[in-house]
C-alpha positions as CSV (number, residue, x, y, z in Angstrom):
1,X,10.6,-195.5,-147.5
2,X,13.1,-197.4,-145.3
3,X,13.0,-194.4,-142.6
4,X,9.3,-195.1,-142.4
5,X,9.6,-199.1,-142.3
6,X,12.7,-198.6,-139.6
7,X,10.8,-196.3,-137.7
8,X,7.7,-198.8,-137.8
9,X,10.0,-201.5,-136.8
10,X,11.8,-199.9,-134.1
11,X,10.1,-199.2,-130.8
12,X,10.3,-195.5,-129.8
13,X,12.6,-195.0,-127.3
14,X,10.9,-194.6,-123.7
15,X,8.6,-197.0,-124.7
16,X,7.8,-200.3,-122.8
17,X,8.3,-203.6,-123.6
18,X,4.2,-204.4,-122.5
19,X,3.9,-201.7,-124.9
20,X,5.6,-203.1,-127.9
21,X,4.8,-206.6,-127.5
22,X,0.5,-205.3,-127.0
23,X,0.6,-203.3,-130.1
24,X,2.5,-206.3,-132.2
25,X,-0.2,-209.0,-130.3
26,X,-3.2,-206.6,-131.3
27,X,-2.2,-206.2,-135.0
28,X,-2.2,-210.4,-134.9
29,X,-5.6,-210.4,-133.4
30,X,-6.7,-207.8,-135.6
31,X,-5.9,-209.9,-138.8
32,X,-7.4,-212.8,-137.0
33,X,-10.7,-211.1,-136.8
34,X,-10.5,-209.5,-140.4
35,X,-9.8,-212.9,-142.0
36,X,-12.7,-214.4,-140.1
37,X,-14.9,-212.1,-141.7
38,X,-13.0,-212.8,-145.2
39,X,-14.2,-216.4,-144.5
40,X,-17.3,-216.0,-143.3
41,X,-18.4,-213.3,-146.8
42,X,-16.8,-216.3,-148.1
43,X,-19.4,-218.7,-147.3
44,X,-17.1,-220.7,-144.5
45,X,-17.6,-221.2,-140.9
46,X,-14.4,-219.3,-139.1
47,X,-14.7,-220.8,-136.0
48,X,-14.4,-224.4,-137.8
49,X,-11.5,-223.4,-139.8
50,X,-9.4,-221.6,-137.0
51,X,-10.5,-224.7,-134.8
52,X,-9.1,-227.0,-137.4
53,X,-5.8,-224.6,-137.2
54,X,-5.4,-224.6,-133.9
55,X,-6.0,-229.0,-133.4
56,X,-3.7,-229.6,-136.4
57,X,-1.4,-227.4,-135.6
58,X,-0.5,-228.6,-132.4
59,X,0.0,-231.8,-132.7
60,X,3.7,-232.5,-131.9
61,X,4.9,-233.0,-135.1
62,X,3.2,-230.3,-136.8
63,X,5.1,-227.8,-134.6
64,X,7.9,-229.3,-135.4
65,X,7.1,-228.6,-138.7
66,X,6.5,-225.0,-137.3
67,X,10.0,-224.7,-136.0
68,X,11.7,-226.2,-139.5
69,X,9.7,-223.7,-141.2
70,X,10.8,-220.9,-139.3
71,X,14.3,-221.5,-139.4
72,X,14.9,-219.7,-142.4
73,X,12.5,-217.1,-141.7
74,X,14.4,-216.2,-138.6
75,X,17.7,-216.1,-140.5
76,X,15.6,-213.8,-143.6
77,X,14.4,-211.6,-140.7
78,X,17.7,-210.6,-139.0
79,X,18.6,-210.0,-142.7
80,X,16.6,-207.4,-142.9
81,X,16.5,-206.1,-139.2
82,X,20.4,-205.8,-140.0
83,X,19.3,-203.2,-142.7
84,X,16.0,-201.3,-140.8
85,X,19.3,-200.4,-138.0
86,X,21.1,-198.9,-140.5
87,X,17.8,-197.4,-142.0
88,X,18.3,-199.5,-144.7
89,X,15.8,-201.2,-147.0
90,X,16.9,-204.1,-148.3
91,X,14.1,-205.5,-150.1
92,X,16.7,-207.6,-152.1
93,X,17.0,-210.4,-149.7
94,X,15.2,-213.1,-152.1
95,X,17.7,-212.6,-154.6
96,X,20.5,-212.4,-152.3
97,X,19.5,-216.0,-150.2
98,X,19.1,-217.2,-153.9
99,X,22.6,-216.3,-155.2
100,X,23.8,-217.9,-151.7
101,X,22.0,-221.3,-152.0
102,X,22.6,-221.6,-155.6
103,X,26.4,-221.1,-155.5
104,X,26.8,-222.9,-152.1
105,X,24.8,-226.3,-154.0
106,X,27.4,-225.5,-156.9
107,X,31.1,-225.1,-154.8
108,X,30.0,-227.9,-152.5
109,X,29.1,-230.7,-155.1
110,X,32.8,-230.6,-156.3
111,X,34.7,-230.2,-153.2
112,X,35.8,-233.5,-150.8
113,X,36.0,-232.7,-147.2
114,X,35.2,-234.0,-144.0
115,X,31.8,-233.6,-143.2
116,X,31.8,-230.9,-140.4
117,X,35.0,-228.7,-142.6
118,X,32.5,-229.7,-145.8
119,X,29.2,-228.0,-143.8
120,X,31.2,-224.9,-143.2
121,X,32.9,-224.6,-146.5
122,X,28.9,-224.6,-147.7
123,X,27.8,-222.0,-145.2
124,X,31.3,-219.7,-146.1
125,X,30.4,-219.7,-149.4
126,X,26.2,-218.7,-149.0
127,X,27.5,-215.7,-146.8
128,X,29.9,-214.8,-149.2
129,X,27.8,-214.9,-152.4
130,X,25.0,-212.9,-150.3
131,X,27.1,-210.2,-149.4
132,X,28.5,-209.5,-152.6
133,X,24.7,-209.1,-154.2
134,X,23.6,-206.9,-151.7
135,X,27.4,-205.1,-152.0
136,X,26.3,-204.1,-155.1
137,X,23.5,-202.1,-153.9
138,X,25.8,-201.0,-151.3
139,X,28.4,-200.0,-153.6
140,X,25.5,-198.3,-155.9
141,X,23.9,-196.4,-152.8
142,X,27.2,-195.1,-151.7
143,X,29.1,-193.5,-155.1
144,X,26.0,-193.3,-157.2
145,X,23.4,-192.3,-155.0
146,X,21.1,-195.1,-155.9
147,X,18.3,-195.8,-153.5
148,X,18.8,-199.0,-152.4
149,X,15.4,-200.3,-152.1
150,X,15.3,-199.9,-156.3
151,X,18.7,-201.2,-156.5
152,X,18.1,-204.5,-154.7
153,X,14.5,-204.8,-156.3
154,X,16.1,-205.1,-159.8
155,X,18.8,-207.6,-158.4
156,X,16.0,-209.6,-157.5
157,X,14.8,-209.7,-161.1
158,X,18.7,-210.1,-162.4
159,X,19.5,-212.7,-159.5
160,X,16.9,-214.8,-161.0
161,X,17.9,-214.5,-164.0
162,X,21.4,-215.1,-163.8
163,X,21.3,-218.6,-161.5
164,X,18.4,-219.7,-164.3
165,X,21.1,-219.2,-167.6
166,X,23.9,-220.2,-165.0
167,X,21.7,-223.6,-164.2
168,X,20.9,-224.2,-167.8
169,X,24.1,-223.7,-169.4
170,X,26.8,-224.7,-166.9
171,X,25.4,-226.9,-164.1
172,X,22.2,-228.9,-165.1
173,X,22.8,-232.4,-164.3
174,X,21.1,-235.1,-165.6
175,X,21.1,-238.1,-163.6
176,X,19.8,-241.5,-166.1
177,X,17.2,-242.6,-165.4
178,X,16.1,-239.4,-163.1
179,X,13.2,-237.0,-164.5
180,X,14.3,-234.9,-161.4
181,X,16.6,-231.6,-162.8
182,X,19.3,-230.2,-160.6
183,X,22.6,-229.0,-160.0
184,X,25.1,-232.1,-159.1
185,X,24.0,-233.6,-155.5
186,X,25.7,-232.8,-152.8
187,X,27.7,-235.6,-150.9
188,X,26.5,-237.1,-148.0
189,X,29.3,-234.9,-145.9
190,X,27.9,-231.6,-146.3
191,X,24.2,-232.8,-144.8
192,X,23.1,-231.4,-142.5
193,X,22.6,-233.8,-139.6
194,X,18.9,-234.3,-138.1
195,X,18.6,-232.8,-134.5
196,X,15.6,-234.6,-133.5
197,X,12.5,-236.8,-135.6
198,X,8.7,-235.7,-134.2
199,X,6.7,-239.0,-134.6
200,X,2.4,-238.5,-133.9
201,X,-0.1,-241.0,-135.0
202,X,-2.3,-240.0,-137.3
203,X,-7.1,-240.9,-137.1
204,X,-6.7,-243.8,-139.7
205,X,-4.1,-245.6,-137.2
206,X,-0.8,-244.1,-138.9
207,X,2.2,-242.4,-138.1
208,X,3.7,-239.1,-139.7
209,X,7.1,-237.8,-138.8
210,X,9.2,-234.3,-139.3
211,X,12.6,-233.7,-139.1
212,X,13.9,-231.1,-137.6
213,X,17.4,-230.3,-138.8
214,X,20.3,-228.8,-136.4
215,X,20.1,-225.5,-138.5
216,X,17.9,-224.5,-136.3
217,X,20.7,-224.4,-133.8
218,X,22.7,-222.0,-136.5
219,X,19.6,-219.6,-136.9
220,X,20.1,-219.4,-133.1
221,X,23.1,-218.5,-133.4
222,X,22.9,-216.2,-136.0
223,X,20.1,-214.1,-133.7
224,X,22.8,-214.0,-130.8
225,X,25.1,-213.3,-132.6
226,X,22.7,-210.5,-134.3
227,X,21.7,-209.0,-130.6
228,X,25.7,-208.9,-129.0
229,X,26.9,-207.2,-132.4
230,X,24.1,-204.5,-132.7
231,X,23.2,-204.0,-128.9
232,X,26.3,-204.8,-127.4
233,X,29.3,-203.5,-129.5
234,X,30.8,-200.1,-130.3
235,X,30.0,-200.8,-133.7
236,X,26.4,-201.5,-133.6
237,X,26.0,-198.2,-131.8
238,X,27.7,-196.9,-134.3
239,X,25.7,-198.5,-136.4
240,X,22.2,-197.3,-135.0
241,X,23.4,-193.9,-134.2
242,X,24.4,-193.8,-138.4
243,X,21.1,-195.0,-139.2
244,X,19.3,-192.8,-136.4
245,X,20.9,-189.9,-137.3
246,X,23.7,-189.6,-140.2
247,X,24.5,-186.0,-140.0
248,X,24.7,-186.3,-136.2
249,X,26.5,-189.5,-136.5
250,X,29.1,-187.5,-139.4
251,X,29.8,-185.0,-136.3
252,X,31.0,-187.7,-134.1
253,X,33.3,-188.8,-136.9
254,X,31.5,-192.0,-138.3
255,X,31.8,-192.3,-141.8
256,X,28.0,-192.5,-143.3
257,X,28.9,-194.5,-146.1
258,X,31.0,-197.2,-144.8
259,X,28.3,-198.0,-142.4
260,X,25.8,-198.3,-145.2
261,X,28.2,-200.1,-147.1
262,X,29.4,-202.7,-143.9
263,X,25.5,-203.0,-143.5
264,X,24.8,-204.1,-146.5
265,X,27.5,-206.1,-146.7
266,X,26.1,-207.8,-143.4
267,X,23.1,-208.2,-144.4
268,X,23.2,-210.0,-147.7
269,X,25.9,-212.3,-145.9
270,X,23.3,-213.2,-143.5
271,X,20.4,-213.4,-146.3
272,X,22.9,-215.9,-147.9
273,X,22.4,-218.4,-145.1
274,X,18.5,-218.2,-145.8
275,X,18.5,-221.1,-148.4
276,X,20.7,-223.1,-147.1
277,X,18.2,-225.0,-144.5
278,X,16.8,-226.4,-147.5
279,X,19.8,-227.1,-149.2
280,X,21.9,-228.8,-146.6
281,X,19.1,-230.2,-145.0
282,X,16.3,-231.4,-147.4
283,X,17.0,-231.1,-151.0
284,X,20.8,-231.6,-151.0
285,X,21.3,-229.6,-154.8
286,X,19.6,-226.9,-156.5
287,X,16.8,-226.9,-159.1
288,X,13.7,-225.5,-160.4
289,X,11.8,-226.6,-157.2
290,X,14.0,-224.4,-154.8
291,X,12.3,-222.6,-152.1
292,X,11.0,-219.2,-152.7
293,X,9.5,-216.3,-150.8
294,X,11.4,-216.3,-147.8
295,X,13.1,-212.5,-148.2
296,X,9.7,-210.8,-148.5
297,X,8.4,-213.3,-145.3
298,X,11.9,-212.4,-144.0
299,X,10.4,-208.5,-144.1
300,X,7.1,-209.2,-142.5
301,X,8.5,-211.0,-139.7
302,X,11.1,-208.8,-139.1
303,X,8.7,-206.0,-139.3
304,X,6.2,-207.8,-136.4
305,X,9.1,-208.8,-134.4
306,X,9.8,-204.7,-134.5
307,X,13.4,-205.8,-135.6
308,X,14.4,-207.5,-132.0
309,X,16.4,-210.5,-131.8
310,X,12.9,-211.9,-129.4
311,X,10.3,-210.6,-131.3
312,X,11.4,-212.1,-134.6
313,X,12.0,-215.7,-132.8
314,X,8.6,-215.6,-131.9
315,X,7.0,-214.0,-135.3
316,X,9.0,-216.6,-137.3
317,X,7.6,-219.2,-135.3
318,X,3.6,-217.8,-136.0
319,X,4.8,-217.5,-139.7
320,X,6.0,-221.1,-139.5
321,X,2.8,-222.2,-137.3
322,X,0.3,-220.8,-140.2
323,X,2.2,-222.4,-143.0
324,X,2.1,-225.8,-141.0
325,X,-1.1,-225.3,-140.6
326,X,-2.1,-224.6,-144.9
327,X,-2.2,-228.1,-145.7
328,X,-4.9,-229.5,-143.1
329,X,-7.5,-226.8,-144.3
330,X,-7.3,-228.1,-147.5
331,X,-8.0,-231.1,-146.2
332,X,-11.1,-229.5,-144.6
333,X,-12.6,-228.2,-147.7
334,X,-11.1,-224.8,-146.5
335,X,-8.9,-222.7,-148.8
336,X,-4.9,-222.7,-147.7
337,X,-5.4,-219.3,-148.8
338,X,-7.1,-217.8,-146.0
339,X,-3.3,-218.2,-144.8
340,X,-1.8,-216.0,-147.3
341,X,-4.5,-213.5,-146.3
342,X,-4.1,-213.4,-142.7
343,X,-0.4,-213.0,-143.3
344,X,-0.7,-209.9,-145.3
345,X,-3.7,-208.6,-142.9
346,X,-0.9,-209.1,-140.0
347,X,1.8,-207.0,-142.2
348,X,-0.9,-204.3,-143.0
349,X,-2.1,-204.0,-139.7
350,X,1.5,-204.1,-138.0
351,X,2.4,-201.1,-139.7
352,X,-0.6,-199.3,-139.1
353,X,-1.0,-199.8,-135.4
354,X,2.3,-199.3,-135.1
355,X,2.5,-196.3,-136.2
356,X,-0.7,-195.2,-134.3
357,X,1.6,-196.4,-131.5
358,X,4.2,-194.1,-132.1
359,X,2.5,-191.1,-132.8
360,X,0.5,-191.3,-129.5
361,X,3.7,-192.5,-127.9
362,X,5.5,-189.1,-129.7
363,X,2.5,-186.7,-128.3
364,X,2.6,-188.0,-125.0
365,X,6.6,-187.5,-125.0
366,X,5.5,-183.3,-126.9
367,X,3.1,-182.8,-124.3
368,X,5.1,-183.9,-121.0
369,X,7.7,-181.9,-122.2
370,X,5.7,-178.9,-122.7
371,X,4.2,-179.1,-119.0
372,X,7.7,-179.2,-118.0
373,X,8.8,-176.0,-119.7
374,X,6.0,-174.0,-118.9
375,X,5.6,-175.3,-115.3
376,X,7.2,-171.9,-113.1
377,X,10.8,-172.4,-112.4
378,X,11.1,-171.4,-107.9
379,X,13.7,-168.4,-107.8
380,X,15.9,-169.1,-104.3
381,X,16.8,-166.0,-102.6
């Protein structure tokens, strides 16, 4: 399974960039066109709600909504794109952003620093909580033989269920007065500051505002920092030549299993920064309410973004456009859901065209090459 999902995700080599950005663009057309029928069997007018998308959603502050959106998606996406190099499938990046916001809302409430030392201590201590989930799988994968995609599916289910007994048990609080349950707030030193406020006046007269935090600046980073370590380093060619070939990669000398295990190890780390948007920049503690679904968004965007630092900027940001976009058509009379639809319509039909993709791309490769060798070879006297 994660060969097939790497292989979907990766563009075959000798193939262009028109190429790979066409068959990404058609698959979002596709599911544009397919949930246009949904809402038209539906009884709705598609062309009214996609209008009503497109005017809402770019208004200025609904893209800045877009991009506050994203920002965890992006870091969820190179998450998994870490994995899909390493032909790993780490489906287990919900529980592992989890574990990462949870305990970072936990260690930071009780610890007095100054506020930038206090913002790193908090992001130290997501990355290290993330990586030691998905070690686990790592660990289990490497002496057991566990496939990790099983292994990290039931440490979603045991993720959840730890932080909830954790929560409950050891770090409810109660604030008097406050029907709002959480863990202890964080102080006002490990906020994250606001980068820039998006202020657009609304029909009725109005204003409406969005914040966008400077974590956005940190999911930037985290994609640079994604593209010079696997693109640009001896060991992110180790690391694809592992996960491209692992008995070929054994014959070189690079040890199999500590590159699955470093991977995962990467990856959670980076999964454990997912939550932390949210907590550092909206919330400020952890409860019941807490965000949920980015690790399985995290996969879809990473998949249409075919696992490049570029491509998953710029799927993030559709992902973060169409959930910016849910609450107007509700407003319109037109079901949010339609946005949950086209998102999985884009997922299906990203894997399928680009696979179609491939294989034509693979054939055209088979059949040049067979010209080649049965073209006649001129004999010099």
């Amino acid at each position: 399974m994660a060969g097939f999902f790497s292989r979907i995700g990766r563009p075959r080599s000798g193939q262009s960039v028109l190429v790979t950005l066409a068959s990404s663009a058609a698959a979002v057309v596709l599911a544009m066109l397919i949930g246009g029928l949904v809402l038209l069997v539906t009884g709705k007018d598609p062309v009214e709600a996609f209008s009503k998308m497109v005017s809402s959603g770019t208004q200025p502050y609904k893209l800045a909504e877009a991009v506050q959106r994203a920002t965890p998606l992006i870091i969820a996406a190179v998450a998994v794109a870490i994995g899909f190099k390493m032909n790993l499938f780490n489906i287990g990046v919900e529980g592992q952003f989890l574990m990462g916001m949870f305990w970072a809302g936990v260690a930071g409430a009780y610890v007095e620093l100054p506020p930038v030392l206090h913002v790193t201590f908090c992001l130290l201590i997501g990355i290290i909580a993330g990586a030691i989930w998905a070690g686990i799988a790592g660990l289990l994968r490497v002496k057991r033989g566990v496939n990790e995609v099983i292994a990290t599916i039931m440490l979603n289910s045991i993720a959840l269920a730890l932080i909830d007994w954790l929560f409950n048990d050891f770090f409810r609080y109660e604030n008097p007065g406050n029907l709002d349950v959480r863990t202890k707030p964080l102080p006002t030193s490990a906020w994250m500051p606001t980068l820039f406020t998006v202020t657009s006046k609304t029909d009725g007269g109005g204003s409406v505002s969005t914040d966008v935090t400077s974590f956005v600046l940190i999911a930037l980073l985290v994609v640079v920092a994604f593209w010079l370590l696997i693109y640009k380093s001896q060991f992110g060619f180790r690391l694809r030549a592992s996960g491209g070939n692992a008995v070929a990669a054994r014959t070189a000398g690079i040890s199999s299993n500590r590159m699955i295990l470093t991977a995962m190890l990467l990856s959670g780390g980076v999964a454990g920064l997912a939550g932390l948007p949210a907590l550092l920049g909206t919330t400020h503690s952890y409860g019941p309410t807490r965000p949920d679904g980015y690790g399985f968004n995290g996969i879809a965007v990473a998949l249409l973004g075919r696992n490049h630092p570029a491509g998953i900027i710029i799927s993030a940001l559709l992902w973060g456009f169409l959930d910016a976009t849910a609450g107007p058509l509700q407003i319109a009379k037109i079901p949010q859901s339609i946005i949950l639809v086209i998102k999985a319509i884009i997922l299906i039909t990203v894997v399928i065209v680009n696979e179609v993709v491939n294989r034509k791309m693979a054939k055209r490769t088979a059949d040049r090459t067979a010209a080649q060798l049965a073209a006649p070879v001129a004999v010099t006297a």
